[in-house]
MIFI-596383 format. One line per 2 residues: number of its first residue (from 1); their letters; for each residue x, y, z of N, C-alpha, C. Coordinates in steps of 0.1 Angstrom, whole numbers, plus 2048, in hexadecimal, padded with zeros to 3 digits. Layout:
<sites>
NUM> a> X:Y:Z:X:Y:Z:X:Y:Z | ...
</sites>
This chain:
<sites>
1> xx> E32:A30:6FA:E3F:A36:6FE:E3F:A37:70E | E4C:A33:711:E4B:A30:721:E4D:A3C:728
3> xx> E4B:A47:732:E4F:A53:73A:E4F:A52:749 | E5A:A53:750:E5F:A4E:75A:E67:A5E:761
5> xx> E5C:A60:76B:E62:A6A:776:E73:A6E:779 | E77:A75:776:E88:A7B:77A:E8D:A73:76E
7> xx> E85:A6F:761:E8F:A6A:759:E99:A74:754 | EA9:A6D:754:EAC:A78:749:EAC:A76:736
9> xx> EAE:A7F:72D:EA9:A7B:720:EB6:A73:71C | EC1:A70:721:ECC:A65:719:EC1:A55:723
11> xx> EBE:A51:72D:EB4:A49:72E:EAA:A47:72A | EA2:A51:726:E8F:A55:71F:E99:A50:712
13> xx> EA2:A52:708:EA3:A51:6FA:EA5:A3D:6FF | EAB:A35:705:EB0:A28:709:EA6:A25:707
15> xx> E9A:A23:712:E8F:A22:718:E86:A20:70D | E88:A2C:702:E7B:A2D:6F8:E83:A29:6EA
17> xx> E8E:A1D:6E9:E90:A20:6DC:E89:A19:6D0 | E82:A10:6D3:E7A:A0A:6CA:E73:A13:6C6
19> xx> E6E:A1D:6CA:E67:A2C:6C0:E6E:A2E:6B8 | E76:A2A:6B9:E83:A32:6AB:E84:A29:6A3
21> xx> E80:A2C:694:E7F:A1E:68E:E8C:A1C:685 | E98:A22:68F:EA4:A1D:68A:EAD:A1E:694
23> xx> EB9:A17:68E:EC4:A15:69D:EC2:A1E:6A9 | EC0:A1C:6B5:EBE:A23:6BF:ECB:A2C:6C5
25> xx> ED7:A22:6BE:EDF:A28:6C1:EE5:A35:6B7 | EDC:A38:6AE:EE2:A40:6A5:ED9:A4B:6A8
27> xx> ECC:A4E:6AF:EC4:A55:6B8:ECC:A5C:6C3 | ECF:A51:6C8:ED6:A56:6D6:EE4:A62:6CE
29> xx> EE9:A5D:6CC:EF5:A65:6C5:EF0:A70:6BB | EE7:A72:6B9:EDE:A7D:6AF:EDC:A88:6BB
31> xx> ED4:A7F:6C5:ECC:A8C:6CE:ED6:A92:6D7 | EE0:A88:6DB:EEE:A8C:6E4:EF8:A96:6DC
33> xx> EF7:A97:6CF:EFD:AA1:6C8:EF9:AAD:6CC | EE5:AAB:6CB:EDF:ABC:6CD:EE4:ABD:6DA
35> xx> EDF:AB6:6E7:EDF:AB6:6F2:EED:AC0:6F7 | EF8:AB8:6F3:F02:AC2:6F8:F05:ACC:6F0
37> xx> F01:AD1:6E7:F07:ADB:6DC:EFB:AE5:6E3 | EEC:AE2:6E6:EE2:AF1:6ED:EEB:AEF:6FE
39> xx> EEF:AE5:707:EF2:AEC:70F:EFE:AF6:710 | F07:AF4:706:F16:AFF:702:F0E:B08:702
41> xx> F04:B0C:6F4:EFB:B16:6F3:EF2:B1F:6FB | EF0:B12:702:EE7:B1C:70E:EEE:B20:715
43> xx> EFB:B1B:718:F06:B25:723:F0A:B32:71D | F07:B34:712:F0B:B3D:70D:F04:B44:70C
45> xx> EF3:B45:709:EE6:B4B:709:EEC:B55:717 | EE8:B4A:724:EE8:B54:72E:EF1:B59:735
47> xx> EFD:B59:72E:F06:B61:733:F05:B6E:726 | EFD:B6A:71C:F01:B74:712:F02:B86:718
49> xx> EF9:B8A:71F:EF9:B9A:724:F05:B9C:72C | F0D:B92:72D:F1A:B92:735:F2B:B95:730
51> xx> F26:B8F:726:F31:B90:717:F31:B98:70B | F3C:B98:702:F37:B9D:6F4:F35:B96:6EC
53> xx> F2B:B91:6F0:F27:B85:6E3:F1B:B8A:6DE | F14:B94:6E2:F04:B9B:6DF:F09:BA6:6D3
55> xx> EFD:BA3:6C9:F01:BAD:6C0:F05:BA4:6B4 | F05:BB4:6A8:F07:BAC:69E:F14:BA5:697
57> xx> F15:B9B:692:F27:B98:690:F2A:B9F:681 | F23:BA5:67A:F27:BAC:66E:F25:BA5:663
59> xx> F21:B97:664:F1A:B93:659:F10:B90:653 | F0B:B8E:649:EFB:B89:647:EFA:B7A:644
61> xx> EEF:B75:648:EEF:B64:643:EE7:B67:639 | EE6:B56:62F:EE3:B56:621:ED3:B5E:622
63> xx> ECC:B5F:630:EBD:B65:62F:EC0:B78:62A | ECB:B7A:62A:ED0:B85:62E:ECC:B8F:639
65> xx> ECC:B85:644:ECA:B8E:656:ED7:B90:658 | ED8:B98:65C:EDF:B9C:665:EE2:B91:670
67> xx> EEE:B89:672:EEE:B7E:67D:EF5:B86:687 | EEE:B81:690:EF0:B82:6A0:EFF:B7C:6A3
69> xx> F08:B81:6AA:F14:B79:6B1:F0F:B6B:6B5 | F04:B6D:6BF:EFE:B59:6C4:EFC:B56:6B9
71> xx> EF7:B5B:6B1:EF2:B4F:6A4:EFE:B46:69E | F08:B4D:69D:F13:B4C:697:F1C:B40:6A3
73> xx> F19:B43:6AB:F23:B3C:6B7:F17:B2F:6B7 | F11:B32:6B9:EFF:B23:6B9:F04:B1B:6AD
75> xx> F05:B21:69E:F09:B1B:693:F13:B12:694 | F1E:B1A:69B:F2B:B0E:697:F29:B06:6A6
77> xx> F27:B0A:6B2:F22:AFC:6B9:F1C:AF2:6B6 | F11:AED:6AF:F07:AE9:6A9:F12:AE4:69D
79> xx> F17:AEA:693:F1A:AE1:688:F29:AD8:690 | F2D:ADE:698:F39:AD7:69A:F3A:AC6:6A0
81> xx> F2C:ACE:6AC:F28:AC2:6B1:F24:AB7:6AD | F18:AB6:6A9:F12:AAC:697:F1D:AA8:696
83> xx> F25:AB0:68C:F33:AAC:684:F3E:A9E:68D | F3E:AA3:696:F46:A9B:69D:F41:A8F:6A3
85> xx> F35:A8A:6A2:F2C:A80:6A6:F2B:A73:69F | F30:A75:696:F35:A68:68A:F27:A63:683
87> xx> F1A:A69:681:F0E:A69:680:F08:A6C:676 | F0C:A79:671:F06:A83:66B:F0E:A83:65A
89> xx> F07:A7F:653:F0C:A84:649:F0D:A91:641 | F04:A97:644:F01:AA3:63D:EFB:AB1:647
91> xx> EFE:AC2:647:EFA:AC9:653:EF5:AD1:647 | EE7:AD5:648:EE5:AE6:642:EDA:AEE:64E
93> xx> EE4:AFB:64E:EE1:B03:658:ED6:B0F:651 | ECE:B17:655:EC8:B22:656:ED4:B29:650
95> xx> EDF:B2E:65C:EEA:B36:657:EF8:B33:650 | EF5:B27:64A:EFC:B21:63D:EF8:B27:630
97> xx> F01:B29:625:EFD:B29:61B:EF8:B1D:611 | F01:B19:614:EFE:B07:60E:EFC:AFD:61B
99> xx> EFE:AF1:619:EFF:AE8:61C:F09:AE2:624 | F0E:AD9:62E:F1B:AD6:634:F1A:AC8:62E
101> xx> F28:AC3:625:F26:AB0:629:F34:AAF:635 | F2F:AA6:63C:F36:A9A:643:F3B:A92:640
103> xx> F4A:A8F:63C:F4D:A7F:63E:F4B:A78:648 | F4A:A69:649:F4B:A67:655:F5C:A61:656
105> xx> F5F:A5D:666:F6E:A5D:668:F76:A54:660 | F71:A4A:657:F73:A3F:652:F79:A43:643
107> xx> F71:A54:63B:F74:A59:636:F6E:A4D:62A | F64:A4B:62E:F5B:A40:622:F4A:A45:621
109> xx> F44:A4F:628:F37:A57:628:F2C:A4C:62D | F34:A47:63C:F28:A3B:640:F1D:A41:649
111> xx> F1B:A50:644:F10:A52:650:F04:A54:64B | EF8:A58:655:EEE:A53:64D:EE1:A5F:650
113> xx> EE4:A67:659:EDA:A73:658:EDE:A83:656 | ED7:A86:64E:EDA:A94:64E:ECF:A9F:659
115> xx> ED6:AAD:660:ECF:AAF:668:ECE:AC1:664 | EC3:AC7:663:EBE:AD4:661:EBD:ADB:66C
117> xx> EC8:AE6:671:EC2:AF1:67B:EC3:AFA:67A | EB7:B05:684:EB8:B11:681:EBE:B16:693
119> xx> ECD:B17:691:ED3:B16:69E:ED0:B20:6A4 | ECC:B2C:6A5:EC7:B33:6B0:EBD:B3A:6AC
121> xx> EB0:B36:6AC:E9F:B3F:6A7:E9C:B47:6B0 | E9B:B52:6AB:E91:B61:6B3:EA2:B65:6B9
123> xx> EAD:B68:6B5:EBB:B6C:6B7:EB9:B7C:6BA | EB1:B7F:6AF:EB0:B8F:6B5:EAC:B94:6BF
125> xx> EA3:B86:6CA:E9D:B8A:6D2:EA6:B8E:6E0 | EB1:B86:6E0:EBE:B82:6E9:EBF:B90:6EE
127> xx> EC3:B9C:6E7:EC5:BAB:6ED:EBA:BB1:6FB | EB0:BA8:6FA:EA7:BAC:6FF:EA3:BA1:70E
129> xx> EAB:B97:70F:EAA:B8A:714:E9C:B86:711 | E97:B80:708:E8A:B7B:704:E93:B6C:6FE
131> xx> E86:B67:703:E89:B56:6FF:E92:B53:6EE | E9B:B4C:6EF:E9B:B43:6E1:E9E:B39:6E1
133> xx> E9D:B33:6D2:EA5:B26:6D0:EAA:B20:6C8 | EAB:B0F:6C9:EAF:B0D:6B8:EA4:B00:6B8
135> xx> EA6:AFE:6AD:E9D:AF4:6A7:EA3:AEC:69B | E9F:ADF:69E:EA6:AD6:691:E9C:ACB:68F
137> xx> EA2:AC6:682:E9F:ABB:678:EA6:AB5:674 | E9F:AA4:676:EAB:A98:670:EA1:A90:665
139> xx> EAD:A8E:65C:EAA:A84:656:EB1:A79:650 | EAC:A72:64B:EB7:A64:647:EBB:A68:63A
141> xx> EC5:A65:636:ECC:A6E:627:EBF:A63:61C | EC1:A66:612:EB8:A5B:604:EC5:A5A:5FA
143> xx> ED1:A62:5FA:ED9:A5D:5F1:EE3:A4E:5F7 | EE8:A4A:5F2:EF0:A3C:5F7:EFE:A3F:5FF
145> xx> EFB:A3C:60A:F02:A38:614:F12:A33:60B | F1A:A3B:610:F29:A39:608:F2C:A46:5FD
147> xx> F26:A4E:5FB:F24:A5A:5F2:F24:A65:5F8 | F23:A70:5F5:F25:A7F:5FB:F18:A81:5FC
149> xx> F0E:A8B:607:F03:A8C:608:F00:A95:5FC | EF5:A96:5F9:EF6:AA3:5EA:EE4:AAA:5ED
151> xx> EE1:AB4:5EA:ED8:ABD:5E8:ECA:AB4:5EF | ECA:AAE:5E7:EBC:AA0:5E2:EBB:A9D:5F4
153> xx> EC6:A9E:5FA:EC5:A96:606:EB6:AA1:612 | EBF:AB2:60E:EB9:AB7:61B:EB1:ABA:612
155> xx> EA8:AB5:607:E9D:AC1:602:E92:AB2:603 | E90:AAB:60C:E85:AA4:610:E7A:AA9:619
157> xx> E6F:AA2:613:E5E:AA5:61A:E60:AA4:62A | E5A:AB1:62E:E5B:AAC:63C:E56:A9F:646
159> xx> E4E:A9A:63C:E45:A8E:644:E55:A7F:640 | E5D:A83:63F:E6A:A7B:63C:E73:A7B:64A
161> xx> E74:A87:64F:E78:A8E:65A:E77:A7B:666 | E80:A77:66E:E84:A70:678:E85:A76:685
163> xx> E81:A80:687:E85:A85:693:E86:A97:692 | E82:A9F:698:E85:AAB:69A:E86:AB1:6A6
165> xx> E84:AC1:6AB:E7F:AC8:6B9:E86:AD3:6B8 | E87:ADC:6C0:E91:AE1:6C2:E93:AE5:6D7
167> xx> E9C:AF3:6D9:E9F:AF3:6E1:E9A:B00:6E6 | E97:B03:6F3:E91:B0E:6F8:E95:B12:701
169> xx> EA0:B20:6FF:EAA:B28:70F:EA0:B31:710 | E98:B2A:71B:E90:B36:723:E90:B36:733
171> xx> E86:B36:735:E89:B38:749:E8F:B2C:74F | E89:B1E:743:E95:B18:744:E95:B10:739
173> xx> EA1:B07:736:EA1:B03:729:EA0:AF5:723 | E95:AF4:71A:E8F:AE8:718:E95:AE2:70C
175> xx> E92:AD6:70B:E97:ACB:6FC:E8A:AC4:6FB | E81:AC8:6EB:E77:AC3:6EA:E78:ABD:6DF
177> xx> E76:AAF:6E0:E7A:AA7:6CD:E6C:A9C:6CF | E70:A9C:6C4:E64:A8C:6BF:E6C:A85:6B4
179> xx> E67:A7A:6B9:E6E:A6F:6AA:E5E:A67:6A2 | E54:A72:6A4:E4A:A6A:69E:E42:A65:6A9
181> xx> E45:A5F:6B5:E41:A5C:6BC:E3B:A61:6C9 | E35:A6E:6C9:E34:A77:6CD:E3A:A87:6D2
183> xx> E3B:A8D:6DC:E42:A99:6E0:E44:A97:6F2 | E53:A97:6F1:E56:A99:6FD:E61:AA4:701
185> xx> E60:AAA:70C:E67:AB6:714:E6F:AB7:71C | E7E:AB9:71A:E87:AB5:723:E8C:AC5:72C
187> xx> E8E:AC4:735:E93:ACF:73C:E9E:ACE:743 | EA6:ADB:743:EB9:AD6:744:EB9:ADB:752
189> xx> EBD:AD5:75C:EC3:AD5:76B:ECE:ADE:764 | ED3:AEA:768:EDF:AEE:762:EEB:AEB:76E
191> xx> EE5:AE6:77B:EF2:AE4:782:EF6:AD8:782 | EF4:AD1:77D:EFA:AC3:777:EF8:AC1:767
193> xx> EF1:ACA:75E:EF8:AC7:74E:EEC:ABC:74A | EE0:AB9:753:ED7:AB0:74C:ECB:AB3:746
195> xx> EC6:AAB:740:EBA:AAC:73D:EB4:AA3:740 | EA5:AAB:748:E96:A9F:74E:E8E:AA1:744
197> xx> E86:A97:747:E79:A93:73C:E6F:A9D:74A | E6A:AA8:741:E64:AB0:74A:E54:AAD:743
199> xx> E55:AB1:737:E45:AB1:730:E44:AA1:724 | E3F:A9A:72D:E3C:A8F:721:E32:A90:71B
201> xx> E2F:A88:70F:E26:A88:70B:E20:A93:709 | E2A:AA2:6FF:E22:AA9:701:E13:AAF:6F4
203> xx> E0C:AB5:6F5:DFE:AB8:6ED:DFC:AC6:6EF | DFC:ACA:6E1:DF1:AD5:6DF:DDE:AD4:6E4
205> xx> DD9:AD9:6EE:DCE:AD7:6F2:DC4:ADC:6E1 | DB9:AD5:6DE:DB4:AD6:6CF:DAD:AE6:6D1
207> xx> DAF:AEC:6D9:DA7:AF6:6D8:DB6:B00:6DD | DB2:B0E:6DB:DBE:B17:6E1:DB0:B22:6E2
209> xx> DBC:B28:6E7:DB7:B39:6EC:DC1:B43:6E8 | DCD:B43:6E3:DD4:B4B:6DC:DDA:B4D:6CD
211> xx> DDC:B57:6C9:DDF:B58:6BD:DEC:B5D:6BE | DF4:B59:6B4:E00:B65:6B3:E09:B61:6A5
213> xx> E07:B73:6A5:E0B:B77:692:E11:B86:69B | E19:B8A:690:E1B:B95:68D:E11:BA1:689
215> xx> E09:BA6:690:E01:BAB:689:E03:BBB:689 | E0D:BBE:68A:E15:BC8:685:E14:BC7:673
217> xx> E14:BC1:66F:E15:BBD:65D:E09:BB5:655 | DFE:BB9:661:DEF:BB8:662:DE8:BBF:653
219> xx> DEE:BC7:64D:DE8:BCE:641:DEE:BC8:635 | DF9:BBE:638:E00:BB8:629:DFA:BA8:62D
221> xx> DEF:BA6:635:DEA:B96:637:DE7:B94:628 | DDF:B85:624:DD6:B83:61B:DC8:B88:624
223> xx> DC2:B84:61C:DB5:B8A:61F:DA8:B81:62D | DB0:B72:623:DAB:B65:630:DB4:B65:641
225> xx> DBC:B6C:644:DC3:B6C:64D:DBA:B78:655 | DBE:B83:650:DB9:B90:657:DAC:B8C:65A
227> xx> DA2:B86:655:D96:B7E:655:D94:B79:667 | DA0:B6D:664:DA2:B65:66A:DA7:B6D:67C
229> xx> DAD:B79:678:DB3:B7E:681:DA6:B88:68B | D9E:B8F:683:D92:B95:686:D89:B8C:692
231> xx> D89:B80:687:D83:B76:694:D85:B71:6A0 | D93:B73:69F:D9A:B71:6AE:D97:B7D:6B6
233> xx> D92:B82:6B2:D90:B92:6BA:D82:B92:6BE | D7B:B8E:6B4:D6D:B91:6B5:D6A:B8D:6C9
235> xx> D5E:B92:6D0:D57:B92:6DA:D4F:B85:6DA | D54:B7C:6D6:D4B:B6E:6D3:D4A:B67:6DA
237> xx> D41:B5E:6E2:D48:B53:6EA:D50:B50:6F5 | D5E:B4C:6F1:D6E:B46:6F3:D74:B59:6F0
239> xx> D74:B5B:6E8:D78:B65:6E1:D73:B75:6E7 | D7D:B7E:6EA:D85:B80:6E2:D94:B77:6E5
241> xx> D99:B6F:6DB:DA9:B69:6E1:DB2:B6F:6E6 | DBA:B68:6EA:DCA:B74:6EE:DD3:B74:6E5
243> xx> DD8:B81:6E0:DE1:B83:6DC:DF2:B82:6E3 | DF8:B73:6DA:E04:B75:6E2:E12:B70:6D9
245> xx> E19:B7C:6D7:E26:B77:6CD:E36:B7D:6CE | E3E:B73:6CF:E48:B76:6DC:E51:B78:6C8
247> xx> E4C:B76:6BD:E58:B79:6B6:E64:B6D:6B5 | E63:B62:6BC:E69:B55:6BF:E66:B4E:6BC
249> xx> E66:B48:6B0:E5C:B38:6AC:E5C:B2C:6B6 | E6B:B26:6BB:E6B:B23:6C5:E61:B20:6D0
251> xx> E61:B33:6D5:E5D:B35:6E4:E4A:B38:6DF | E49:B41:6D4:E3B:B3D:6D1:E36:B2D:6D4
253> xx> E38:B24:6CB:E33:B17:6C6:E34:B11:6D6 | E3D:B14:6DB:E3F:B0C:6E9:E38:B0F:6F2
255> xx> E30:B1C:6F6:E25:B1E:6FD:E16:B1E:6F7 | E18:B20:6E7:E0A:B19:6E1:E07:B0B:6E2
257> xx> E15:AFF:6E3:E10:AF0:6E6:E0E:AF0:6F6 | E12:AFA:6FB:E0F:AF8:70B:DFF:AF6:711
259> xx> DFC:B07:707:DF3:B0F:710:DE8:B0D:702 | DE1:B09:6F8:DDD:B0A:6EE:DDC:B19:6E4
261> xx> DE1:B16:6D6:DE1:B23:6D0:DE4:B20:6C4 | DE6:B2A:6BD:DE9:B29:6AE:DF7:B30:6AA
263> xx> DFE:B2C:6A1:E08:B3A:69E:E0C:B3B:68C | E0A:B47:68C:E0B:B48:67C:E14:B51:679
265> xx> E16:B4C:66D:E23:B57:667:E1A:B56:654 | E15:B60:650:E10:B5B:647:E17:B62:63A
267> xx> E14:B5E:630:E1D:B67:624:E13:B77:621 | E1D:B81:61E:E11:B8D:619:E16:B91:610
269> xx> E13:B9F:60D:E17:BA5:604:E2A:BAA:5FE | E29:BA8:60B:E3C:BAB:611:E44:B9D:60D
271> xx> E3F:B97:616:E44:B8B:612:E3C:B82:60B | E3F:B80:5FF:E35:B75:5F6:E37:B69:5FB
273> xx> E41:B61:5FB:E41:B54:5FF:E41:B4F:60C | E3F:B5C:619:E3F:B57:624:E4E:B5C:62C
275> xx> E52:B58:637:E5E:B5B:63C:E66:B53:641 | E5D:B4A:645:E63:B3B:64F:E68:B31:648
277> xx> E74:B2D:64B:E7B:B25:641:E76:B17:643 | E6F:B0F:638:E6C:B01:63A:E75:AFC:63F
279> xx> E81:AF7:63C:E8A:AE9:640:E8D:AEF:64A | E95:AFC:64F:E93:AFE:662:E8C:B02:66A
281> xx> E81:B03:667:E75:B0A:66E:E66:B05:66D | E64:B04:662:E5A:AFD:65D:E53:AEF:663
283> xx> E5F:AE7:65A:E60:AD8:658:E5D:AD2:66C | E67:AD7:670:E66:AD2:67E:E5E:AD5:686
285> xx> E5A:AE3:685:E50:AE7:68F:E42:ADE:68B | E3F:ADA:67F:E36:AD2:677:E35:AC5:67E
287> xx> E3F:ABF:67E:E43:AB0:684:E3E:AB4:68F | E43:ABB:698:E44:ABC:6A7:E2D:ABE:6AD
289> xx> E2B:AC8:69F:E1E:ACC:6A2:E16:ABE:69F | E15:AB8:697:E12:AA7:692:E0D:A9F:698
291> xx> E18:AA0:6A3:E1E:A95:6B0:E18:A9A:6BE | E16:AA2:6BA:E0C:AAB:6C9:E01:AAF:6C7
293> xx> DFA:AA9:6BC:DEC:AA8:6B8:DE6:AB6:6B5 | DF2:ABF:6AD:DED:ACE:6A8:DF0:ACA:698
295> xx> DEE:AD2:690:DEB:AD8:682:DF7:ADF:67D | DFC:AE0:670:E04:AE5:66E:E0A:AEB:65B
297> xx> E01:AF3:656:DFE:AF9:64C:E04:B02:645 | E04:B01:639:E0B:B0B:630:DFF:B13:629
299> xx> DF3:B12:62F:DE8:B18:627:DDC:B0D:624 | DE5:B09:61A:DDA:AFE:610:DE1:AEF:612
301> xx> DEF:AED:611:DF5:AE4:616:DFC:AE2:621 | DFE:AD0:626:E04:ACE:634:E12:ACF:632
303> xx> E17:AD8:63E:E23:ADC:63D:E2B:AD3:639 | E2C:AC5:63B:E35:AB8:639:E34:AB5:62F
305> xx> E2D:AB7:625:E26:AB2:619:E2C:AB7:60C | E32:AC9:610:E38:AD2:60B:E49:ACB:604
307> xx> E44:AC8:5F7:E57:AC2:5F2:E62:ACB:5F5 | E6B:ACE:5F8:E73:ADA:5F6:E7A:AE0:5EB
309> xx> E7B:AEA:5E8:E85:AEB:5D8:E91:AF1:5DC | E94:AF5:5E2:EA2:AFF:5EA:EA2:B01:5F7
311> xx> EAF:AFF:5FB:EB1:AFE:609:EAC:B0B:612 | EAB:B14:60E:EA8:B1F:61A:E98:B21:613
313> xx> E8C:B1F:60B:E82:B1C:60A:E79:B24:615 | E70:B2C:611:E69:B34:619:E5C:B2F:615
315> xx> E53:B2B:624:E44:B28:620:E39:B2E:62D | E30:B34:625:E29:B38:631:E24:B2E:641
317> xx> E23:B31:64C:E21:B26:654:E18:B29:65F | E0D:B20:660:DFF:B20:66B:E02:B14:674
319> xx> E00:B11:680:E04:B04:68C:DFC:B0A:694 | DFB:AFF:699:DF4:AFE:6A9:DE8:AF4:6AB
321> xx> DE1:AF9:6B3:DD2:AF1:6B7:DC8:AEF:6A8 | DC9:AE1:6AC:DC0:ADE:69F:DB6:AE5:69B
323> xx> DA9:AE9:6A4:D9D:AF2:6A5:DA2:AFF:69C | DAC:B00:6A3:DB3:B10:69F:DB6:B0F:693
325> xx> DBF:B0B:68C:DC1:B0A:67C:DB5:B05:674 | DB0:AF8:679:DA2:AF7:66F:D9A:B04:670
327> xx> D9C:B09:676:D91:B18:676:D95:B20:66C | DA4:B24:673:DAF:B2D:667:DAB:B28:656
329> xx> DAF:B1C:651:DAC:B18:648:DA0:B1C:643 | D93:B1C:649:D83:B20:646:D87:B2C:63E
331> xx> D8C:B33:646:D91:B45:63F:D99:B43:632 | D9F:B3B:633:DAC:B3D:62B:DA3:B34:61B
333> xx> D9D:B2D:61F:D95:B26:60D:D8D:B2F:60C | D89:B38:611:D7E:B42:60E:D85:B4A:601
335> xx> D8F:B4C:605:D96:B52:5F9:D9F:B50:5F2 | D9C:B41:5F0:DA4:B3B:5E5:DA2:B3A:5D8
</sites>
């Protein structure tokens, strides 16, 4: 993959389309969908303590949270955009109940990917100005091209996935995707509306030094986690690690592929199945960890490996530095 100083990413996607092992032009029109739908959104992030858009809009999404005003305004940016791109056959959101189909303009169903997002992650954090973002997933539909997209389409293995990343409004705001062919980091100039290739080629270093969980809900772990968690503490070595968890999967995973680390969300007693939704959360952060030479676990199985059965799907989730999760894992067969 080629990376070239002050590139911007509508040139880096030109440049590199032979990584994409389909029309380049149907890439380009994929990522220029995200591209302008987070920068609407990020104009809106940081003006949010300026407006009344903070706070809650009075309804609950199908998770039953409480959605944020941004979430809600991120949602219909995001689907409208897609929608209008002539690309997309099929949208399911986090804060959808179902599913979206697409015609395309032809009004004949000639498109050909469906795309998963969770349009504004760590939204509660927004009140507080703490980082968020969104994050998505593509894939190529499996039903026939000329037909309405159906169920079968968005409940594919993540290792099917063509591309993912998501977007990060923080001190400043980045575009990090992979199409398989590694991880790269774009950063938006906001006085001209662009994005540079700031972080190519980017890698989780195989070793970390941080952990981060909730460990507020430390008493409802399994038994191989808390284990797991003790160790990170212990006076060992390397050790004791840092504890560090912003509550932002996003803004977590994005300073654990920086800086090396782990980040877990594991299932307990509270939550049996976990909390993190595979097809928006999961699935991509999986891809993304893959491609930057980290790990990325449901426990006993690889997050991509996971079939899906229902769209909003909750599964426990371990990432990061390789070192770091083969370890986690040690704990976690102990008590299997």
């Amino acid at each position: 993959m080629q990376h070239k100083k002050n590139q911007t990413l509508g040139e880096f996607i030109i440049e590199n389309q032979d990584s994409f092992q389909y029309s380049s032009g149907e890439l380009s029109k994929l990522i220029n969908a995200i591209r302008l739908a987070a920068k609407v959104v990020n104009h809106e992030v940081n003006k949010a303590g300026l407006v009344d858009i903070l706070g809650k809009a009075g309804e609950t999404n199908i998770q039953g949270e409480d959605q944020q005003k941004l979430d809600v305004f991120a949602n219909e940016k995001f689907i409208n955009t897609l929608a209008n791109r002539e690309i997309v056959c099929g949208i399911a959101s986090e804060e959808e109940d179902d599913f979206i189909t697409i015609n395309s303009n032809d009004e004949r169903h000639q498109n050909k990917y469906v795309v998963l997002i969770d349009p504004l992650d760590g939204s509660s954090n927004v009140d507080v100005n703490v980082s968020v973002g969104t994050i998505f997933s593509i894939y190529r539909r499996v039903t026939p091209v000329g037909t309405p997209v159906t169920l079968e389409d968005f409940l594919q293995p993540g290792n099917q996935q063509v591309a993912a990343g998501y977007v990060v409004y923080g001190t400043s705001t980045m575009l990090v995707y992979t199409t398989g062919d590694g991880v790269n980091g774009f950063t938006l100039n906001p006085a001209i509306g662009t994005f540079y290739l700031s972080h190519p080629n980017m890698q989780f270093p195989e070793d970390g030094t941080i952990y981060s969980v909730n460990e507020g809900k430390y008493r409802h772990f399994h038994q191989g986690v808390k284990d797991y968690i003790k160790y990170c503490q212990e006076e060992v070595g390397d050790r004791p690690y840092t504890s560090r968890y912003i509550g932002s999967l996003v803004s977590d995973f994005h300073r654990n592929m920086i800086k090396g680390g782990i980040y877990m969300y594991p299932k307990s007693s509270v939550t049996q199945e976990g909390k993190l939704r595979l097809l928006y959360e999961c699935n991509p952060m999986a891809f993304l960890a893959e491609q930057a030479n980290g790990l990325a676990t449901g426990g006993r199985t690889r997050i991509m490996d996971i079939k899906p059965t229902e769209l909003h799907q909750r599964v426990p989730f371990f990432c990061g530095s390789k070192n770091m999760v083969n370890k986690l894992q040690e704990f976690l067969e102990k008590y299997h």
